[in-house]
N, C-alpha and C positions, 0 to 999 in steps of 0.2 A: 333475550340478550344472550349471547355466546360468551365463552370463557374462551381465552387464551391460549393458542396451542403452546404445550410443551415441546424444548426438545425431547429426541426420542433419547432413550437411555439402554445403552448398549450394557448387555448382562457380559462378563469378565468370562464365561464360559460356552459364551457362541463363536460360533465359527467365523462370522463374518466381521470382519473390523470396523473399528469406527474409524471417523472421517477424520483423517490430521490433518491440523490446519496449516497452511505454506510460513517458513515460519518470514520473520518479517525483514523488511528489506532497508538495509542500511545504507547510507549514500554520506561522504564526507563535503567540504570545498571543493570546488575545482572539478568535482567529477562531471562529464558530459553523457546525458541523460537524453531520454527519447521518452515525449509523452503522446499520449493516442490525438489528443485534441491540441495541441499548441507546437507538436514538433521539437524538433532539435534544439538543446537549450546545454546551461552550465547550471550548475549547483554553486549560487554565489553565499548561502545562508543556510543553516540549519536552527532548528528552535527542537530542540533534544526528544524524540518521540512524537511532537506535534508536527510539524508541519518541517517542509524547507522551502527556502525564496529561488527562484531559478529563473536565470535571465535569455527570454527565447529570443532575444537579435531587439524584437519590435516590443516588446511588452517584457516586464518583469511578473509573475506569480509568485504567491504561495499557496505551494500545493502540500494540502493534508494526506497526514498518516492514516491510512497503508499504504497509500502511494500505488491505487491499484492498476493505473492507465499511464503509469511512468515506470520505464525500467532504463539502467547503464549500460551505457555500449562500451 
């Protein structure tokens, strides 16, 4: 049986930096949004860090935080 890989743990005195993460992506009402699989859509709902409801014409979603295949145009 295997153990678990650990992250790696960056020592404060190496040269090379550690990985910062994208920080995260906020969206209000009303904003028009593009996502990878469902297209052109509105921002009709938000649920505060979890998820937002966004309405693509033909279907409503909600799409979870981080909202990695959705960005604002």
């Amino acid at each position: 049986m295997t153990k678990p890989v650990a992250s790696k743990r960056i020592l404060p005195t190496s040269p090379f930096k550690a990985p910062v993460a994208p920080p995260p992506k906020h969206f209000a009402v009303g904003d028009q949004v593009t996502h990878d699989m469902y297209g052109l859509g509105r921002v009709i709902g938000i649920e505060d860090g979890i998820a937002a409801l966004v309405d693509f014409g033909s279907a409503q979603e909600r799409i979870l935080s981080p909202y990695a295949k959705m960005s604002k145009l």
